[in-house]
DRENPA-806838 format. One record per residue: x, y, z of N, C-alpha, C in turn; residue in one letter. Coordinates in steps of 0.001 Angstrom, whole numbers, padded with zeros to 6 digits, always signed. Last residue first. Example, Ala and Ser with C-alpha at 12.3 -4.5 7.8 and 13.67 -1.06 7.14 Angstrom:
<recs>
+012850-002250+007080+013670-001060+007140+012900+000030+007870S+013190-005690+007800+012300-004500+007800+013200-003300+007800A
</recs>
This chain:
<recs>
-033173+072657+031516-032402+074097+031026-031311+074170+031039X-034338+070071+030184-032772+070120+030921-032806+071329+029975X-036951+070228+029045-037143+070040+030108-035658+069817+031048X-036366+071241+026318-037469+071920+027201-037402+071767+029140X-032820+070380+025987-034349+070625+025941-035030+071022+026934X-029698+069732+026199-030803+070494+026380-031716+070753+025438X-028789+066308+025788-028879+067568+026562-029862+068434+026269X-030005+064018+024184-030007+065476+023738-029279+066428+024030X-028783+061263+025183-029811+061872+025023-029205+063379+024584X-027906+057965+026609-027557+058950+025889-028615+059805+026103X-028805+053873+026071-027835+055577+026918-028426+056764+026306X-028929+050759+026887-029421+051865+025825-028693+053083+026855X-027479+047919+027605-028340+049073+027920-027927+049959+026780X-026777+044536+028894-026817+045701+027763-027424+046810+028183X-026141+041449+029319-026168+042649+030169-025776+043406+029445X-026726+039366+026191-025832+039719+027550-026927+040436+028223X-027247+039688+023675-026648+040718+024037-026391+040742+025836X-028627+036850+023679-028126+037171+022595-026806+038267+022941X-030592+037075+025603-029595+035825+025606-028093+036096+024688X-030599+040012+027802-031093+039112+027072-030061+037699+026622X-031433+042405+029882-030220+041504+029987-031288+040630+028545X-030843+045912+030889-031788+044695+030521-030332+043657+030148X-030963+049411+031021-030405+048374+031025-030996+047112+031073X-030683+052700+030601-031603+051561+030728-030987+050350+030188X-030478+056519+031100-029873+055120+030721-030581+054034+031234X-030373+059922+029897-030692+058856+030048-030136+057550+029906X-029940+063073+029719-029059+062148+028866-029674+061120+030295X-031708+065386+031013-030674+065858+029559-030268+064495+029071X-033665+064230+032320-034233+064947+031409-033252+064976+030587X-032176+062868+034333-032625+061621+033316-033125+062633+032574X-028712+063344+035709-029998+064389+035160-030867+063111+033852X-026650+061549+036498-027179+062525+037119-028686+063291+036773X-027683+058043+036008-027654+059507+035208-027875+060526+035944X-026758+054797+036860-026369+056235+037125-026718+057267+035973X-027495+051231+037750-027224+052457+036428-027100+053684+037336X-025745+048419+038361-026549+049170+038523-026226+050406+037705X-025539+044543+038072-024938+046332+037667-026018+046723+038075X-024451+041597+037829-025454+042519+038862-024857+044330+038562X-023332+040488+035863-024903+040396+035851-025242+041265+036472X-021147+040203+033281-021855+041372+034441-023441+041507+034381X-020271+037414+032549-021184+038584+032256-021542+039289+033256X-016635+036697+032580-018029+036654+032524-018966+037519+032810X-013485+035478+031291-014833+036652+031460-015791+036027+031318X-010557+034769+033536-011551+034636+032516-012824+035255+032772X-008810+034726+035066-008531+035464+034032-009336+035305+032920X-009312+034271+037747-008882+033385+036972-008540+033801+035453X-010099+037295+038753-008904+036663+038793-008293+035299+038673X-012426+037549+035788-011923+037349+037112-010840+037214+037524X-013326+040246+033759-012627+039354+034005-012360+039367+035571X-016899+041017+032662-015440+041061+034036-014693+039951+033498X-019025+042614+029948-018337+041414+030715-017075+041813+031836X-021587+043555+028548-020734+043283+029323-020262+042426+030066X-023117+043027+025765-022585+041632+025898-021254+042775+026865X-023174+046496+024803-024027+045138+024817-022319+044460+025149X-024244+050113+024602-023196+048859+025136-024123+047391+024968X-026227+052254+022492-026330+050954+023085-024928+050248+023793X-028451+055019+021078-026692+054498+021280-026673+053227+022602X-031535+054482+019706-030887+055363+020852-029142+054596+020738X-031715+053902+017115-032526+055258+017603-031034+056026+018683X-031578+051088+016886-031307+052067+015445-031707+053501+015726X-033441+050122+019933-032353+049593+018876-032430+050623+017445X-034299+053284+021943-034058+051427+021424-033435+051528+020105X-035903+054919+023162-036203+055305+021593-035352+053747+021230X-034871+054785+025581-036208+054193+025434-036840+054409+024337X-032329+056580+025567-032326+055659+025849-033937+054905+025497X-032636+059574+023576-032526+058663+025078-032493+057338+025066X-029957+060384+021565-031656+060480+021324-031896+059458+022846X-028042+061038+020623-027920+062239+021111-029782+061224+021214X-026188+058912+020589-026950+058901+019185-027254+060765+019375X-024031+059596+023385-024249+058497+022179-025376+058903+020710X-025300+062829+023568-024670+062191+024311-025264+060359+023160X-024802+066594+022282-025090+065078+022549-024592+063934+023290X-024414+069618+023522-023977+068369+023062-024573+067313+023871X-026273+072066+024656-026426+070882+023697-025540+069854+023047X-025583+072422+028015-024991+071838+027003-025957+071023+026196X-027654+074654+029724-027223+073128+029365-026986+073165+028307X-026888+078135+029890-027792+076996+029724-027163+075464+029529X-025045+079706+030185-025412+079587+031082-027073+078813+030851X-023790+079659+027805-024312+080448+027592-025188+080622+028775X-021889+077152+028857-021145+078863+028187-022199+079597+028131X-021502+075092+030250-023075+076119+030380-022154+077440+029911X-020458+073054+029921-019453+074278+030288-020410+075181+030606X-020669+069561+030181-021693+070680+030445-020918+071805+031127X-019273+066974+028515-019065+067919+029345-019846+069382+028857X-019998+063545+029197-020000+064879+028372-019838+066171+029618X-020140+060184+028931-019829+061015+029842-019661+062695+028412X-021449+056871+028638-021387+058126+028215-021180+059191+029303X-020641+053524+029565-021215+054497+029574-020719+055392+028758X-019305+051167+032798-019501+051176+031205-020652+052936+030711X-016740+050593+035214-018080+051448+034574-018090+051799+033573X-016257+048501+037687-015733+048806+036387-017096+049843+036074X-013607+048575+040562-015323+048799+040193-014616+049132+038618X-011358+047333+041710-012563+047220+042693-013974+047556+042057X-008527+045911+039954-009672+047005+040117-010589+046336+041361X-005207+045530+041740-006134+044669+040717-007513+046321+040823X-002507+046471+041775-002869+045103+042301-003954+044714+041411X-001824+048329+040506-000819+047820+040355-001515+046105+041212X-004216+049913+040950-004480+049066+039853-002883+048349+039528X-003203+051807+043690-004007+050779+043698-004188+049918+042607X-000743+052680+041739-000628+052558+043207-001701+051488+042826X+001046+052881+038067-000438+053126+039159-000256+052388+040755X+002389+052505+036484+001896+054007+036179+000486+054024+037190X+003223+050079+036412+003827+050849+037808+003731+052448+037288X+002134+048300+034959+001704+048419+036014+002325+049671+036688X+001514+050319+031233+002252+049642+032679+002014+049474+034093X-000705+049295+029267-000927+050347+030326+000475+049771+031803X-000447+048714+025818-000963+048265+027222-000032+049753+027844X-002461+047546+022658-001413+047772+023782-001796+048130+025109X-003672+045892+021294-003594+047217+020886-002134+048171+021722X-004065+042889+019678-003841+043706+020887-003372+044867+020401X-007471+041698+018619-006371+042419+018227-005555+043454+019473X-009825+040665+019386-009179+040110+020146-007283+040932+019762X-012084+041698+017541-011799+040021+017883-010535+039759+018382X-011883+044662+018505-012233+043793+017925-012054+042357+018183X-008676+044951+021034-009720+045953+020241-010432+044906+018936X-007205+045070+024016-007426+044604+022674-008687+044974+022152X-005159+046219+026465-006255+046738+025738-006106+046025+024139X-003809+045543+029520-003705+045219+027879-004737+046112+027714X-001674+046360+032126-003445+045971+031664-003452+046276+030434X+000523+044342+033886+000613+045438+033141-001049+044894+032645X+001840+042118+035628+000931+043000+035703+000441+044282+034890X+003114+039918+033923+003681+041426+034858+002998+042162+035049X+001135+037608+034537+002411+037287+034912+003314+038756+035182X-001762+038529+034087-001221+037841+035427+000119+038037+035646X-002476+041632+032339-001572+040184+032495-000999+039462+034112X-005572+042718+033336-004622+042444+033643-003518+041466+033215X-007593+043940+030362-007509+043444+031246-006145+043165+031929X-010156+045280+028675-008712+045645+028745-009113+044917+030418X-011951+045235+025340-010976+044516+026193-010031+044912+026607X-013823+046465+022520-013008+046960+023862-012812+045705+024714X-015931+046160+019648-015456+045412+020801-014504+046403+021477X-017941+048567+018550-016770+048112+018558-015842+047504+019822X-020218+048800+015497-020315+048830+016868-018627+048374+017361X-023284+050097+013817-021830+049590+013675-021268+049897+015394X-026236+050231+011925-025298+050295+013265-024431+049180+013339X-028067+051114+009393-027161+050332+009778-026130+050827+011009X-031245+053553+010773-030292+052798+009195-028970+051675+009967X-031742+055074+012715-032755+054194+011871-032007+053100+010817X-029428+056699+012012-030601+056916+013237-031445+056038+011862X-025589+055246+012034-026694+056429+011362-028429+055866+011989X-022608+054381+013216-024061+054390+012820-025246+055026+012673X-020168+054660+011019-020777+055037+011671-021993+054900+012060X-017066+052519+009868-018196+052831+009120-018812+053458+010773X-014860+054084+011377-015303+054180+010314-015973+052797+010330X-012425+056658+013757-013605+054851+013479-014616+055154+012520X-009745+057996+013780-011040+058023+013707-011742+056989+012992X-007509+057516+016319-007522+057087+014801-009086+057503+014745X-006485+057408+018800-006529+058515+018237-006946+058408+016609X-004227+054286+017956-004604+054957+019356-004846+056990+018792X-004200+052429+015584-003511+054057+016140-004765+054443+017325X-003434+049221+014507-004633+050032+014633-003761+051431+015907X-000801+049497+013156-001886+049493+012541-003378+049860+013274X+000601+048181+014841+001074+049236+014212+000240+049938+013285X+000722+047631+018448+000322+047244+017086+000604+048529+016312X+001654+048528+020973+002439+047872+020374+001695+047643+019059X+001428+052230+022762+001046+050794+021575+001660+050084+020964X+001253+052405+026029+002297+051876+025165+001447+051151+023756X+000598+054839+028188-000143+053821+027150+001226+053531+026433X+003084+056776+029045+002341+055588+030273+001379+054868+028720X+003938+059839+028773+004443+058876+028814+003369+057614+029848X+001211+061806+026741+001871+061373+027687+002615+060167+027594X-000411+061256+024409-000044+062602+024729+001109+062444+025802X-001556+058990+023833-000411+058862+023714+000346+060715+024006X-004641+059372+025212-003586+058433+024289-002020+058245+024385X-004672+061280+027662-005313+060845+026287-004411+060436+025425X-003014+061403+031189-003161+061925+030072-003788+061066+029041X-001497+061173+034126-002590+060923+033221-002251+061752+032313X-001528+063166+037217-000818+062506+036268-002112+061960+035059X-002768+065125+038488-001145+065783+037804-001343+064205+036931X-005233+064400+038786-004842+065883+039156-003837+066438+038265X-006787+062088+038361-007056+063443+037565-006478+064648+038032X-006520+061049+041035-007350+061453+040994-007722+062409+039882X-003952+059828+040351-003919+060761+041281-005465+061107+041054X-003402+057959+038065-003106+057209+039257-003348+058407+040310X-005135+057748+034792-004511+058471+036163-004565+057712+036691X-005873+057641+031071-005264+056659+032274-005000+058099+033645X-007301+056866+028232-006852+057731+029316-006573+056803+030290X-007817+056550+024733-007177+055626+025609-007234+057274+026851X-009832+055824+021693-008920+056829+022589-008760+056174+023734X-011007+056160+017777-010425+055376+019201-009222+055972+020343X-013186+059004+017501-011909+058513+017638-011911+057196+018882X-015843+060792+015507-015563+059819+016683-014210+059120+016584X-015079+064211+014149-014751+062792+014023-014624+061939+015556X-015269+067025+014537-015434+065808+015072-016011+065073+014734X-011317+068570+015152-012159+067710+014086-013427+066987+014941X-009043+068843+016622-009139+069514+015822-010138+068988+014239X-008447+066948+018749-008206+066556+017222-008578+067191+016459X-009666+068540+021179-007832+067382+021447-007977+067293+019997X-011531+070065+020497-009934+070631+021540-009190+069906+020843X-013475+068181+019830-012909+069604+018751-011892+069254+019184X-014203+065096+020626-013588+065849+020968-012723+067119+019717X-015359+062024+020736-015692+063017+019572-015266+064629+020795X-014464+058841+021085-014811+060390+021723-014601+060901+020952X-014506+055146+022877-014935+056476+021701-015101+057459+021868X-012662+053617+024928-013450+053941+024165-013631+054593+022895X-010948+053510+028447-010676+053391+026664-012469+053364+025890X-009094+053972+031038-010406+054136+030401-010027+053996+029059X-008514+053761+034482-007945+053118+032942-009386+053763+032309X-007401+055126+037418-008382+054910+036421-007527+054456+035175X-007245+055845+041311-006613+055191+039833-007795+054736+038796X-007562+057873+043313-008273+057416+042627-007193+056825+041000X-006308+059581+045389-005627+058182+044752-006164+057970+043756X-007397+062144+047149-006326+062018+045998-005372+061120+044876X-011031+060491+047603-009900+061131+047713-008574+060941+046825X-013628+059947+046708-013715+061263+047325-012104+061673+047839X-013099+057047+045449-013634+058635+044456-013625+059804+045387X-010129+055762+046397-011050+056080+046601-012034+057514+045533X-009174+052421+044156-009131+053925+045157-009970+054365+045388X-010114+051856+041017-010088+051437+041823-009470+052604+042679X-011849+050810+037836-011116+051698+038779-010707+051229+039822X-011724+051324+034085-011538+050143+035264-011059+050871+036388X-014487+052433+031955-013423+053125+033191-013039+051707+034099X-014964+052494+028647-014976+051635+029718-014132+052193+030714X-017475+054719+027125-016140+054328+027151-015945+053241+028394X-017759+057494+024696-018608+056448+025211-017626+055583+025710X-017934+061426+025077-017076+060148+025282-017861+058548+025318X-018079+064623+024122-018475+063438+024296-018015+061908+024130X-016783+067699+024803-016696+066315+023703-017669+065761+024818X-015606+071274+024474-016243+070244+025238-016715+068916+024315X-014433+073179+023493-014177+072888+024400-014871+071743+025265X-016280+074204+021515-015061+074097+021129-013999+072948+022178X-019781+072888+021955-018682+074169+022311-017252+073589+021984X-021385+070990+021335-021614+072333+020948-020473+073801+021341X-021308+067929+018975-020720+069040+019941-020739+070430+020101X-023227+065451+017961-022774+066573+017654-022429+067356+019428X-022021+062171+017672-022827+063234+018287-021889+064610+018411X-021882+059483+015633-021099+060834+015921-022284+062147+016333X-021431+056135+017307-022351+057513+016230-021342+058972+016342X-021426+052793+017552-020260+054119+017608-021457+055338+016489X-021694+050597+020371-022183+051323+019383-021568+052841+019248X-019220+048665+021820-019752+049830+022115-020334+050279+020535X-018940+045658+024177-019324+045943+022379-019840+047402+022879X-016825+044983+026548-018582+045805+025976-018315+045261+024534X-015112+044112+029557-015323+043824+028084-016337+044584+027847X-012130+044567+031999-013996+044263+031521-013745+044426+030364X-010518+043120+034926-010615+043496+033667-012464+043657+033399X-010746+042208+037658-009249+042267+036599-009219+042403+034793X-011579+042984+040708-011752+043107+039140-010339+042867+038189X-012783+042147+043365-011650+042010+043027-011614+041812+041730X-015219+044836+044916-015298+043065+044241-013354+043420+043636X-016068+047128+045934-015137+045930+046405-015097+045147+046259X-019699+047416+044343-017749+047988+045336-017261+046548+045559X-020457+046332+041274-020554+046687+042687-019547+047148+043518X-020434+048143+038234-020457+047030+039076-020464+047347+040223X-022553+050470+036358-021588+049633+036836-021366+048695+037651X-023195+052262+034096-023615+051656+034826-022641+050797+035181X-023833+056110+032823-023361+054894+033217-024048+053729+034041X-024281+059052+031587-025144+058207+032105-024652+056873+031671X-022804+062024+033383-022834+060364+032504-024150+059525+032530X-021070+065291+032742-022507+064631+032971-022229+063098+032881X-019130+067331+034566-019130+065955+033727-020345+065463+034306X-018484+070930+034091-019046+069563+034545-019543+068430+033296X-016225+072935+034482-016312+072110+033788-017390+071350+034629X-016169+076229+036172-015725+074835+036351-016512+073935+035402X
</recs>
């Protein structure tokens, strides 16, 4: 069985969400099995996580062999209304993301990259509810719409989200029955900081006035802080931000 590592952070339960925002720092972390990627990305959710509803939006960055035969970090889109069972699917593999721009490609690989110590490059995400048909947009950079997610490819997010979660997620196949060396954002932890470690900055909610503001009260999540780490802080400049990521295995994540 596949496991999904993250080290995320997110908002509180049962708040009435209608969207979120990041700036996501983009690197290309290396992957160690054919079958397994690394993702940096925004999840809008809502339902329950321990049962068969769970509705999800997600969009970001992912460096995936399987799905593109390449790894190259890609702009990428997922969506379920069943918990990841039957429905859903990555970009456009499936019927449900609709892109309306023609130019930026859902699955496109993101260029310039940021390199360890040297110039970091980074890439707005926005995906939020249209009040009037409910359907959840996704605009990309200063505001370019990318396209959208129909309401009625979902039960609970046909009304609104309850939790958003910003982050890195990877998948630990333990093929050799050790921890996955794939990386997670830069592949270097979180407390190595700005040009080291992989970063979200300036998160944000939309309310159900349809306007954003900064996710102040988050909390963080890393199943394992030895393989992939996360740390968060708030400043004037970058908002509610945090550092991520890490190695996987080393000395100390067998």
């Amino acid at each position: 069985m596949d496991n999904f590592i993250h080290a995320i952070a997110y908002t509180g339960s049962s708040e009435e969400v209608y969207g979120a925002k990041a700036t996501i720092n983009v690197w290309d972390p290396t992957i160690q099995a054919v079958n397994e990627f690394s993702l940096s990305q925004i999840w809008i959710l809502s339902g329950s996580f321990n049962g068969p509803d769970l509705n999800s939006i997600e969009a970001g960055w992912q460096v995936s062999p399987e799905l593109y035969g390449d790894s190259r970090p890609r702009l990428f889109t997922y969506w379920t209304s069943d918990s990841y069972q039957a429905t859903g699917c990555y970009n456009l593999l499936c019927a449900g993301f609709v892109q309306t721009h023609s130019r930026i490609a859902i699955g496109a690989s993101i260029s310039p990259l940021s390199s360890y110590t040297g110039n970091q490059y980074d890439i707005s995400i926005l995906i939020w509810k249209d009040p009037k048909l409910g359907n959840w947009w996704m605009s990309f950079g200063d505001g370019t719409l990318v396209g959208y997610w129909p309401a009625e490819l979902f039960t609970h997010l046909a009304k609104h989200a309850t939790m958003v979660e910003w982050g890195g997620e990877v998948v630990n196949s333990r093929a050799d029955g050790k921890h996955t060396a794939t990386q997670m954002g830069s592949g270097h932890f979180a407390e190595d900081g700005f040009g080291k470690a992989s970063y979200f900055r300036n998160l944000e909610i939309v309310d159900s006035d349809n306007s954003l503001s900064s996710a102040r009260s988050i909390s963080t999540m890393a199943e394992n802080t030895n393989c992939y780490n996360i740390q968060s802080s708030f400043s004037n400049e970058w908002g509610t931000h945090f550092y991520y990521g890490g190695p996987g295995s080393n000395p100390r994540c067998p």
